[in-house]
C-alpha positions in Angstrom: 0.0 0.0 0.0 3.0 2.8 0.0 2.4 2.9 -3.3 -0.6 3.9 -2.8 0.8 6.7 -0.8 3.6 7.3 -3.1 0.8 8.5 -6.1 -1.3 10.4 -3.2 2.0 12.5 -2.4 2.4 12.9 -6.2 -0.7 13.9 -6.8 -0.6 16.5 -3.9 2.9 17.8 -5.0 1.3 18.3 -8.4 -1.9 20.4 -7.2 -0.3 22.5 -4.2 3.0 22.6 -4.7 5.9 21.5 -2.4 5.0 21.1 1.2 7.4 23.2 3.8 6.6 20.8 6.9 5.4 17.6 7.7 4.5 15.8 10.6 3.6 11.9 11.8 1.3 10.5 14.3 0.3 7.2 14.9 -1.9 5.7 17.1 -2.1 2.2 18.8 -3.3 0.2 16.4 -3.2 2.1 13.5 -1.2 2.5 10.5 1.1 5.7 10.5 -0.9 9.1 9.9 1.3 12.0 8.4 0.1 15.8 7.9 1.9 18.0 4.9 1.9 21.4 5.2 1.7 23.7 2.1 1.9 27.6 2.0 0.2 29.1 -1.2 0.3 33.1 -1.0 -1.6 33.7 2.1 -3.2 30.7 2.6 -1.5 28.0 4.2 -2.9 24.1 3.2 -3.0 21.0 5.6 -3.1 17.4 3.7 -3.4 14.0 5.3 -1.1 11.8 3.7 -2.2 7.8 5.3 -5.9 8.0 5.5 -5.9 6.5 1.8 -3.8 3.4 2.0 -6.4 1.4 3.2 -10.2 1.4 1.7 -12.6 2.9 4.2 -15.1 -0.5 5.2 -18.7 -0.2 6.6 -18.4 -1.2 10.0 -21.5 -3.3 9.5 -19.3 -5.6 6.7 -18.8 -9.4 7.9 -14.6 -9.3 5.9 -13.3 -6.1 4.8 -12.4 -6.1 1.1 -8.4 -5.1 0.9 -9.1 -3.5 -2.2 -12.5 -2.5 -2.9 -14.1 0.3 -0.8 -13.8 4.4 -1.0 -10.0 6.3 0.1 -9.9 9.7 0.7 -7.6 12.1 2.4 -8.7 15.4 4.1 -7.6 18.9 3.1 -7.8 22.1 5.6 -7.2 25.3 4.4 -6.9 28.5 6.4 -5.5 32.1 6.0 -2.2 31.7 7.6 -0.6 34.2 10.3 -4.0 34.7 12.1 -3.9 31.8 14.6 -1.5 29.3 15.4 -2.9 27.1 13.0 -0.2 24.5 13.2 -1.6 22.9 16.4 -3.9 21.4 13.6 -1.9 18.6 12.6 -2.6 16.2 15.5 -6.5 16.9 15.7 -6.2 16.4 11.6 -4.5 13.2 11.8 -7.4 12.1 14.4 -10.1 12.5 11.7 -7.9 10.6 9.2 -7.7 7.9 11.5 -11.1 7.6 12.5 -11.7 5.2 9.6 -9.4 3.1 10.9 -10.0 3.1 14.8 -14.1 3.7 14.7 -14.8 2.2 11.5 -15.9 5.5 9.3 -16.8 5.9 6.0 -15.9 9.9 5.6 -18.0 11.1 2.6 -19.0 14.6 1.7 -21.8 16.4 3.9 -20.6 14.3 7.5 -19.4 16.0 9.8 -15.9 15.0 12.1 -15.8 16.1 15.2 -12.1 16.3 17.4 -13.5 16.8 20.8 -11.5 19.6 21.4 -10.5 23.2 19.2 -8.4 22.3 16.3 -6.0 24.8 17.0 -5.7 27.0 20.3 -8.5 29.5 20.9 -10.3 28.2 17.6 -14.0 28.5 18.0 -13.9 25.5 15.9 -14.4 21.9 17.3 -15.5 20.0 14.1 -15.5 19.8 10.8 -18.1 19.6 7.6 -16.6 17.3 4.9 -17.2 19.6 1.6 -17.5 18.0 -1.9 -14.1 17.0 -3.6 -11.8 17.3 -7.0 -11.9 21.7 -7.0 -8.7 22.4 -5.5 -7.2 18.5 -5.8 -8.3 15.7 -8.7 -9.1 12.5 -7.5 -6.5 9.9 -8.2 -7.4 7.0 -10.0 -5.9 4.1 -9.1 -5.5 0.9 -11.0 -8.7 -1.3 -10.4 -10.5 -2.8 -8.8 -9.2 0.0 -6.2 -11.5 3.1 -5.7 -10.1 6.2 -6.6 -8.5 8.5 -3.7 -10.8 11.7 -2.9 -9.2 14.4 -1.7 -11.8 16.0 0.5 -12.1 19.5 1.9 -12.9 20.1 5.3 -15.0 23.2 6.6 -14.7 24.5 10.2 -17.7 24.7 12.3 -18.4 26.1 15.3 -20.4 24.1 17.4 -23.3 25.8 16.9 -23.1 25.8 13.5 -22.4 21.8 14.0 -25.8 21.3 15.8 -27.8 23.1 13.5 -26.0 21.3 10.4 -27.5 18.2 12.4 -31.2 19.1 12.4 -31.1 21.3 8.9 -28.5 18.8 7.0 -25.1 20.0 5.2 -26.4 22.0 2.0 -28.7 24.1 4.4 -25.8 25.3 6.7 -23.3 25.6 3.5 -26.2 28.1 1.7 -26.1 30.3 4.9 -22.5 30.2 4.5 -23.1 31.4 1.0 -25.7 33.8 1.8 -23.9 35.5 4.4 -20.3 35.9 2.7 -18.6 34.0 5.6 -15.1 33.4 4.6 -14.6 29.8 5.5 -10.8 30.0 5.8 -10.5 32.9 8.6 -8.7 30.9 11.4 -11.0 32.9 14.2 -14.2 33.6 12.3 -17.3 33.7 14.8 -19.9 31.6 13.7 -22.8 32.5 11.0 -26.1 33.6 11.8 -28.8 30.4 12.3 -31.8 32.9 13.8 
């Protein structure tokens, strides 16, 4: 499967340039989670690089298929200089592993949650999965293997998170829309739901 990884780097590389930091995590039981880093005028890019090696399996499945099954890796981008948004990297690597420990399938519209802000004083504690291939293409990968999604994540505050629960994704990403909220301030305050 690092070959797998090899073409997901690639593929990054190719769509945002070279990374300028990097950082591992792994946790018990898991395969090795790494975050790139990539600064791109004055936005600065997070991308899990791990998530993909192994198709994501419906938890209800008897045998996980080894090759059959959706990949993706998660991309967080953020206006850099405004928070010490580098603290990110071990709540990011948390949501990429969450197929692996809890036995997710992370597709567009769910939302992540870390339990805790993603970077200090962020008014964020979870995340809205957003719909893939604008900013990075999927990768195809010789079959019967899924392609890997690159999927952008959204920062919610938590009320923003509850009422994405009861109205569903598109709802809280047309107030978004509606109210010109620029989804990659680091210290936004939330939109409002009244």
């Amino acid at each position: 499967m690092s070959d797998v990884l090899a073409l997901v780097e690639a593929r990054l590389r190719t769509a945002l340039g070279e990374p300028d930091a990097r950082a591992a995590v792994t946790f018990l039981g898991t395969d090795r989670i790494e975050v790139l880093r990539f600064h791109e005028g004055d936005v600065v890019r997070y991308a899990t690089l791990g998530m993909s090696a192994q198709p994501m399996t419906d938890p209800t499945a008897v045998i996980a298929d080894p090759l059959r099954g959706p990949r993706a890796e998660l991309v967080l981008s953020v206006r850099a200089g405004l928070a010490d948004t580098d603290k990110a990297l071990r709540p990011l690597a948390v949501l990429a592993a969450s197929p692996q420990v809890e036995g997710l399938v992370v597709a567009p519209g769910a939302s992540l949650d870390t339990g805790e802000p993603l970077w200090p004083g962020a008014p964020f504690t979870s995340v809205l999965v957003a719909e893939p291939g604008g900013l990075v293409e999927d990768l195809e990968l010789d079959e019967p293997m899924d392609p890997v999604r690159f999927l952008p994540l959204l920062p919610m505050t938590p009320n923003e998170a509850a009422w994405k629960r009861v109205q569903g994704a598109e709802a809280l990403r047309e107030r978004w829309l509606r109210n010109g909220t620029d989804l990659r301030d680091p210290m936004r305050s939330g939109v409002p739901l009244g």
